[in-house]
TIMIFI-495568 format. One line per 4 residues: their letters; for each residue x, y, z of C-alpha. Coordinates in Angstrom, 2 decimals, padded with zeros to 5 digits, m for minus. Layout:
N
A) X Y Z  ...
***
This chain:
433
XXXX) 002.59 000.24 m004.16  001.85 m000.64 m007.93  m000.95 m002.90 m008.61  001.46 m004.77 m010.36
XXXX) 002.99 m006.01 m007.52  001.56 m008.64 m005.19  001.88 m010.52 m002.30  003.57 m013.58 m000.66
XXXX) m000.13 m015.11 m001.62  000.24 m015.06 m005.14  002.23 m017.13 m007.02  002.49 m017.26 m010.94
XXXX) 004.19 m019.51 m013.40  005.21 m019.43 m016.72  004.53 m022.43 m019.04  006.21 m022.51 m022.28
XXXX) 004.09 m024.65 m024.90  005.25 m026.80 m027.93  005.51 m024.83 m030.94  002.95 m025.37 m033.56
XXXX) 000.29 m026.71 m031.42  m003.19 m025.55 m033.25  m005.71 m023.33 m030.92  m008.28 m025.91 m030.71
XXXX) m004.73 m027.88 m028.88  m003.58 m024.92 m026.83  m007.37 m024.91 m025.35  m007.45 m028.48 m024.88
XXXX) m004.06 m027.99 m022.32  m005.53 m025.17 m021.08  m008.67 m027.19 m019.59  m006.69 m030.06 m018.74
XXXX) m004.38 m027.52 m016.38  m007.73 m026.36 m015.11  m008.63 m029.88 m013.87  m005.67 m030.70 m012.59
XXXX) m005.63 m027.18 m010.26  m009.25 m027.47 m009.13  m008.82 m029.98 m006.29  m006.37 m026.99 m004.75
XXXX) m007.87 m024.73 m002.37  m006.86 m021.67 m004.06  m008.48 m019.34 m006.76  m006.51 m020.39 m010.40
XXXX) m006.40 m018.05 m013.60  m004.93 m019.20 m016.55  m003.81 m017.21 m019.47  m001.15 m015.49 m021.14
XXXX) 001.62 m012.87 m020.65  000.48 m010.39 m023.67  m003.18 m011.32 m022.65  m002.48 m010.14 m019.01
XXXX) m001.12 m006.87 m019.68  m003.64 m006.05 m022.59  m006.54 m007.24 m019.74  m004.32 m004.77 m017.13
XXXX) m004.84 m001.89 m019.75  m008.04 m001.75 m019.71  m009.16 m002.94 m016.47  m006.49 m002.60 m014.19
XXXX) m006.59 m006.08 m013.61  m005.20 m009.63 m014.95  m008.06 m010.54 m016.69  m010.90 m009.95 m019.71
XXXX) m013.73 m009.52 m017.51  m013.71 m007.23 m014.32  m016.50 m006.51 m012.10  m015.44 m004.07 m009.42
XXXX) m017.30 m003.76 m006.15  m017.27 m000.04 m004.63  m018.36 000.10 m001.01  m016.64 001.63 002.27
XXXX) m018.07 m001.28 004.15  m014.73 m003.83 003.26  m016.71 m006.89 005.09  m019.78 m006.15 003.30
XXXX) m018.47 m005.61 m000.01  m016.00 m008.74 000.28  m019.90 m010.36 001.36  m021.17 m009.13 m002.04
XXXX) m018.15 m010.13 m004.12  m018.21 m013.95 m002.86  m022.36 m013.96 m003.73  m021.42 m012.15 m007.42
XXXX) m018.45 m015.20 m007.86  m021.22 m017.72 m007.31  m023.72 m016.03 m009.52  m020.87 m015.31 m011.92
XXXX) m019.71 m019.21 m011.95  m022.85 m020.32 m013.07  m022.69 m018.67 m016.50  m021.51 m020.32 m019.26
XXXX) m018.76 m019.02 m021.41  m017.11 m017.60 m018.32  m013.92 m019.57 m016.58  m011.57 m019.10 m013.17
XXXX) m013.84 m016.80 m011.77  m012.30 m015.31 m008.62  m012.51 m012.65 m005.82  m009.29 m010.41 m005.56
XXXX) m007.61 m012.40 m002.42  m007.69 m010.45 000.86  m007.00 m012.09 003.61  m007.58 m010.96 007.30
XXXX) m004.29 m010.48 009.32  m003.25 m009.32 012.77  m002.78 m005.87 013.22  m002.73 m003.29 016.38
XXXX) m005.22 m000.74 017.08  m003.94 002.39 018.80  m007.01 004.89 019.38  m006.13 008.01 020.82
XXXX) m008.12 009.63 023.26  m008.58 012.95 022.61  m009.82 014.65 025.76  m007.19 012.59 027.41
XXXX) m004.80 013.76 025.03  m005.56 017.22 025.51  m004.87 017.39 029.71  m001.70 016.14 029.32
XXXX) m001.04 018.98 026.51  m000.36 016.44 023.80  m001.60 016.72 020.15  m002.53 013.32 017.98
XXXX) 000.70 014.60 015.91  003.22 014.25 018.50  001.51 010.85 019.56  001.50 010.00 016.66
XXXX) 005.34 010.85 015.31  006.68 009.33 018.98  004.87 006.05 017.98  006.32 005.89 014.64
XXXX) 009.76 006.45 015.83  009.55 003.74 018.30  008.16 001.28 016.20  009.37 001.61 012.80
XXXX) 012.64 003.96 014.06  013.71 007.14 012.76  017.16 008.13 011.55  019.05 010.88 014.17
XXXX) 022.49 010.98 013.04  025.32 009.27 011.41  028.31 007.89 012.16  031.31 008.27 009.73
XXXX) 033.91 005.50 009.92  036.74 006.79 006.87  034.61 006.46 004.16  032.01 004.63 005.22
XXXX) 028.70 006.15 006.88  025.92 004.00 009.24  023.16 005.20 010.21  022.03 006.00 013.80
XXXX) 018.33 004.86 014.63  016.11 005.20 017.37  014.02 002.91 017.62  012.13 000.30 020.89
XXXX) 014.11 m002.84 021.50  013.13 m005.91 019.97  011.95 m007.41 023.52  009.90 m004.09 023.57
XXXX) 008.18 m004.46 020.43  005.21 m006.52 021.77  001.41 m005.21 022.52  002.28 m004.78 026.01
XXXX) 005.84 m003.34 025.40  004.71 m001.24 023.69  001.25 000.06 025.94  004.17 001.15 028.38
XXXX) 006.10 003.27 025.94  006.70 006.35 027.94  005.54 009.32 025.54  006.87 012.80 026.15
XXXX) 004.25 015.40 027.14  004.52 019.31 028.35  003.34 017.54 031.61  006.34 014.74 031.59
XXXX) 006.15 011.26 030.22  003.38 008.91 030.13  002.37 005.73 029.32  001.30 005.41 025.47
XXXX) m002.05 003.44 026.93  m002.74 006.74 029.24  m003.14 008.54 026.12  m004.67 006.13 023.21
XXXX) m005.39 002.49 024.19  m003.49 m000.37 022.01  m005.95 m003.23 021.07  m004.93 m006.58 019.76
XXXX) m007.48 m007.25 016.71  m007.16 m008.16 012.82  m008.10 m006.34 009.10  m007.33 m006.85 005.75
XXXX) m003.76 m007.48 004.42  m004.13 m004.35 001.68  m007.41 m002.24 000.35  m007.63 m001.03 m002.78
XXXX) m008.67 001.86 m003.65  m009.33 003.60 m007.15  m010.35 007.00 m007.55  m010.72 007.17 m003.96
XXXX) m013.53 004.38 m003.33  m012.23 000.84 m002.08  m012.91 m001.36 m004.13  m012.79 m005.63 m004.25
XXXX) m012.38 m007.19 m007.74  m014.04 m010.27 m008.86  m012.63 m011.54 m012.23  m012.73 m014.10 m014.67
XXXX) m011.56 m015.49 m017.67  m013.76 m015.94 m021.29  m013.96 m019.98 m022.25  m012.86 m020.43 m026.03
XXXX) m016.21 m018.82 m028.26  m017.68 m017.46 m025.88  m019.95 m014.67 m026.22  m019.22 m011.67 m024.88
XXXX) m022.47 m009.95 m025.34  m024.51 m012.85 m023.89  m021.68 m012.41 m020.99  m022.00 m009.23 m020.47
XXXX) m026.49 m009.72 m020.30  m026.11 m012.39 m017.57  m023.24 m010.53 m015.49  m025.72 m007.65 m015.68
XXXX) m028.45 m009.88 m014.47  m026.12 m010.84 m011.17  m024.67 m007.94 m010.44  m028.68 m006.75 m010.08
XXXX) m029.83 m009.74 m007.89  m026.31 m009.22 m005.19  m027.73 m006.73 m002.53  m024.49 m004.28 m001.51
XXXX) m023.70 m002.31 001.72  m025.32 001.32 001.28  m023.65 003.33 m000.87  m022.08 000.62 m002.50
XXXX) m022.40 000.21 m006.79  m020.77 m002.03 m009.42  m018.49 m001.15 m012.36  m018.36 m003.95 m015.42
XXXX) m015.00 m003.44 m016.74  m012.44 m005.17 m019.11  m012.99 m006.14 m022.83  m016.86 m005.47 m022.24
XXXX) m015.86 m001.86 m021.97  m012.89 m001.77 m024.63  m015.73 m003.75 m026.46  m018.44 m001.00 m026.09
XXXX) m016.56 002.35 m026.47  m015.08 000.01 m029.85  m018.54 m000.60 m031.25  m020.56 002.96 m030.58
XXXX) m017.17 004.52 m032.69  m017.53 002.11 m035.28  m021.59 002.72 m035.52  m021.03 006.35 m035.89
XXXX) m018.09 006.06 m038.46  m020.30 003.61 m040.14  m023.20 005.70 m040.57  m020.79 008.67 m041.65
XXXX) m019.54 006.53 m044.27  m022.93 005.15 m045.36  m023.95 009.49 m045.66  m020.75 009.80 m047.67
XXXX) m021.52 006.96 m049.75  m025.13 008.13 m050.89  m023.72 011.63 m050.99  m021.28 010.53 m053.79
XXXX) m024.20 008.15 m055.30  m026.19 010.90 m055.50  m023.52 013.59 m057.11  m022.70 010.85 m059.79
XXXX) m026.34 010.10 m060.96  m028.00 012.83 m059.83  m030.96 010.29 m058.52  m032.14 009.72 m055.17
XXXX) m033.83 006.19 m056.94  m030.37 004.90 m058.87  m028.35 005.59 m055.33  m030.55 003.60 m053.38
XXXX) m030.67 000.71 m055.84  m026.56 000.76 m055.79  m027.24 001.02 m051.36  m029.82 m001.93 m051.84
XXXX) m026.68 m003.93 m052.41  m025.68 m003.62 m048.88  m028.00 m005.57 m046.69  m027.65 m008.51 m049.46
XXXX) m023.77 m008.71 m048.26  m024.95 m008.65 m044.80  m027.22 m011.95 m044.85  m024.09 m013.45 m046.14
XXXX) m021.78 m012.61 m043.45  m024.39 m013.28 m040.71  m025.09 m016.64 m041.86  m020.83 m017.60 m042.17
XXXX) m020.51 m015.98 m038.84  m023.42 m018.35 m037.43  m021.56 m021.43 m039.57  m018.09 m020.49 m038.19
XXXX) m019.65 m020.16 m034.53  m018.34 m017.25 m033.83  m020.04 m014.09 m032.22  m020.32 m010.63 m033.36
XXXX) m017.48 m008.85 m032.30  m015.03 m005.54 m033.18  m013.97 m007.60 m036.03  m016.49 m008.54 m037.31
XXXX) m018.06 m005.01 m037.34  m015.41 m004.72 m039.08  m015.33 m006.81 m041.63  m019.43 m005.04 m042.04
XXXX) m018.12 m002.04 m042.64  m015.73 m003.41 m045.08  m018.55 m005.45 m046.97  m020.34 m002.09 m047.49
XXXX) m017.88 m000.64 m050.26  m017.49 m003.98 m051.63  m021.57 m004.60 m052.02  m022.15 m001.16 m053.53
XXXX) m019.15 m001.50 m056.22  m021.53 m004.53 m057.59  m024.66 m002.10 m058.17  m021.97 000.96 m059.10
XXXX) m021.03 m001.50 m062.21  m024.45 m002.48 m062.84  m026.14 000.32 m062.97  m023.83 002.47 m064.68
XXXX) m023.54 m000.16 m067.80  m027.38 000.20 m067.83  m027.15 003.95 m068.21  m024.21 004.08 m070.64
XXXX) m026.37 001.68 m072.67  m029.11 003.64 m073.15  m027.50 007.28 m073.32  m024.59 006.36 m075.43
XXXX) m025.58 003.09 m077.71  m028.77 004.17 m078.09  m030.56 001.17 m076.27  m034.11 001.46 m074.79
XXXX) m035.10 000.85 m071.50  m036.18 m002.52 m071.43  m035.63 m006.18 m070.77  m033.43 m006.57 m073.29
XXXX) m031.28 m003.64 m071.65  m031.05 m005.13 m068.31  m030.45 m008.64 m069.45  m027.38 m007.22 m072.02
XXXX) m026.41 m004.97 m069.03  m026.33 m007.75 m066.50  m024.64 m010.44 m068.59  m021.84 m008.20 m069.57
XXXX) m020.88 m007.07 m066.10  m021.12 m010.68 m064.74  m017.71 m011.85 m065.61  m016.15 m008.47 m063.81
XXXX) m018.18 m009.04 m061.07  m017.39 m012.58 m060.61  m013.55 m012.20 m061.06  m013.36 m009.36 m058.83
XXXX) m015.20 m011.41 m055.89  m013.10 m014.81 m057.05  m009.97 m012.74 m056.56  m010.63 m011.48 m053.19
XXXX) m012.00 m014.51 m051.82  m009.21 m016.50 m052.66  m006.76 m014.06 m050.96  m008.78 m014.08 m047.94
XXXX) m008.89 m018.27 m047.70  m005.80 m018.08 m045.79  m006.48 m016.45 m042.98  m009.96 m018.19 m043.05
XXXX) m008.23 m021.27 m042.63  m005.59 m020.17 m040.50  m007.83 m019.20 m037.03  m004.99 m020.96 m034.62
XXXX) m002.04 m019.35 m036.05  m000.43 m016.50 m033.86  m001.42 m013.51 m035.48  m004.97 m014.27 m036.85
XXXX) m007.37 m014.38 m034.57  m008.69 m011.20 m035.27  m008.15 m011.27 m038.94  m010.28 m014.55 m039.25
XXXX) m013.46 m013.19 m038.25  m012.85 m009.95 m040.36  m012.09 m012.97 m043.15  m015.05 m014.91 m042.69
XXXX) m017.36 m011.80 m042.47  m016.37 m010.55 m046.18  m016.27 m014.13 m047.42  m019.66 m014.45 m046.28
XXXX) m020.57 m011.10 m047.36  m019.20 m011.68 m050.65  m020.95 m014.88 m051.55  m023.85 m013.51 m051.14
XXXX) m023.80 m009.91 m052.41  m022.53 m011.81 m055.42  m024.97 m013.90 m056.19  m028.27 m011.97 m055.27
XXXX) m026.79 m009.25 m056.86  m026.99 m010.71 m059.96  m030.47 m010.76 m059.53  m031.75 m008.13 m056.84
XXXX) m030.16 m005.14 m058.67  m031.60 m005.94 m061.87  m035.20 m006.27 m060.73  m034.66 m002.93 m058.59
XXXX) m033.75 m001.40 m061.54  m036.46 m002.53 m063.89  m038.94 m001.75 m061.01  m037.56 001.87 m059.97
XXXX) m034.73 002.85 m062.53  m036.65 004.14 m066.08  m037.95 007.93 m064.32  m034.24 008.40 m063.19
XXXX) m033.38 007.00 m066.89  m035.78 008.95 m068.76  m034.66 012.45 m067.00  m031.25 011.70 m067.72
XXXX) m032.00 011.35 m071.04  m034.03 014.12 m071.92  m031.37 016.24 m070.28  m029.24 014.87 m072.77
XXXX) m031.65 015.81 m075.97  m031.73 019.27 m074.55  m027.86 019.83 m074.73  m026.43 018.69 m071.68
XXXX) m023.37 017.20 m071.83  m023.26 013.70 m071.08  m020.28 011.91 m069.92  m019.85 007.91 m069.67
X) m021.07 006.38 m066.25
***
């Protein structure tokens, strides 16, 4: 059966909202729905339809955050689960948390007796196949009536169909028919209504959904933290699934890509100036954009996230563009107007890159106001916190830049200047930085 599907204990409805209700509104309904459920003695999740089946991607279940609970042992491991919801409801950020519902229902235990079995010349097969036949019935023949066709089934009548009906089932043997109880006893007892499995371990879900700014990393620490102090049945482990994962695999790709890129970058520094020193000034740029986003990210409230690593990476190109203009009025200065290394080089270098600089960062920042201001509109909530990271970024890359780079260079830049310069007296040819 898919996993989609579920049983006559679930129930789900659809809610349609008021257009143009803001996020901070939509969250507000959303709590007020959880306050009205909570009296009910039933375990509530609230979200949306997109949300669900983005959550069922990754997980396999309904919501962002899925910790699965492996064990053979189904009453242990539902034990475990209802310990981890406690734990779990306790940490902040996290709402509806909930154990996958299994419930225990009657069922019928036939056990055959093998030894048993085996005198009367009967194999667990053939008990097996009778019993299905008489219970569930099995299609012999047909009946053709012009052009319509009915079945024929075999099957125990419906007074029959009881534990002790069917205990006296007569089952054919090479030794003539016996009693179904002769040959595997039929027990009245209970289990649970469906076990999941996934790649063949059961499993028991407990889920939950994030509250509005919550951190996921924090999350993710504290669920680790519980999920350590829940003893499980032996062999049993836990699994931390959902946007934690999605959230992980995301970040370690955009770490290495970021790194690459950062290589790359000081690769192509280093091919243009053919300085080790001048490409690290232009790199210096980089963690001067970072203070900035950190600090809008902290104002904003929100956490680091995909986007945001983002909107880092993003930052990087724009940060070293400020030193790239910088630094290569300073050289084309002093190898093609003649200008000596100096204050008065630096200052007449900074001062006429200012106004490009400024514009450039003016320009951008306006275009990304929008979607700054626009969190709770469909469509932007990953785009703001890529928005508020450059803005950030930008603010402040601007403004120490202005005065970071310049020091750098009058600290660190004349060796670089001076080869680059006597390669020029000794016939080089010199193109404009």
């Amino acid at each position: 059966m898919d996993e989609h599907a579920e049983g006559v204990h679930s129930n789900e409805l659809d809610i349609k909202l008021k257009p143009g209700l803001s996020a901070h509104k939509r969250e507000d309904v959303m709590a007020d729905i959880r306050k009205v459920l909570a009296p009910l003695p039933a375990s509530v999740g609230i979200g949306g339809p997109l949300a669900h089946r983005i959550d069922h991607m990754l997980s396999g279940v309904t919501s962002p955050v899925a910790v699965k609970v492996f064990a053979e042992d189904q009453d242990g491991a539902r034990v475990a689960a209802e310990a981890l919801r406690t734990r779990m409801s306790a940490i902040e950020g996290l709402v509806d948390v909930r154990v996958e519902k299994i419930v225990r229902v009657p069922q019928l235990d036939v056990q055959i007796d093998y030894q048993r079995a085996a005198t009367y010349g009967a194999s667990a097969t053939q008990i097996m196949e009778a019993l299905d036949m008489l219970s569930g019935g099995k299609v012999v023949s047909n009946v053709i009536d012009g052009t319509r066709r009915y079945d024929v089934v075999i099957r125990l009548d419906d007074n029959a169909r009881t534990t002790q009906g069917l205990a006296a089932t007569l089952i054919e043997t090479p030794k003539g028919p016996v009693p179904l109880s002769t040959l595997a006893p039929v027990v009245e007892s209970d289990g649970p209504n469906q076990i999941a499995r996934e790649n063949g371990k059961r499993r028991i879900v407990v889920q939950a959904n994030l509250a509005p700014g919550a951190n996921l990393g924090a999350i993710t620490a504290a669920i680790n933290e519980a999920t350590a102090a829940t003893p499980l049945p032996e062999g049993g482990f836990y699994r931390l699934e959902g946007q934690f994962e999605a959230q992980a695999a995301a970040t370690a790709t955009i770490g290495g890509l970021s790194l690459v890129s950062f290589a790359l970058i000081f690769a192509l520094l280093y091919t243009r100036y053919r300085s080790a020193t001048l490409a690290w000034i232009v790199m210096g740029g980089i963690p001067m954009a970072l203070v900035g986003s950190v600090a809008a990210l902290w104002i904003a409230n929100l956490p680091i996230s995909v986007a945001t690593l983002v909107g880092f990476v993003t930052l990087t190109g724009i940060a070293a563009r400020n030193g790239i203009l910088k630094i290569s009025h300073y050289l084309n200065l002093a190898l093609q107007e003649g200008e000596s290394f100096g204050e008065a080089l630096i200052v007449r270098g900074t001062l006429e890159r200012l106004t490009p600089v400024l514009m450039t960062a003016l320009a951008t920042g306006l275009g990304l106001i929008p979607l700054i201001l626009g969190a709770g509109e469909p469509g932007k909530e990953i785009l703001q916190p890529v928005a508020v990271t450059i803005f950030g970024g930008l603010i402040s890359a601007t403004l120490l830049d202005a005065v970071v780079t310049p020091i750098l260079f009058a600290l660190f830049g004349r060796p670089s200047l001076d080869r680059l310069i006597a390669d020029r007296d000794a016939g080089q040819a010199q193109e404009a930085f």
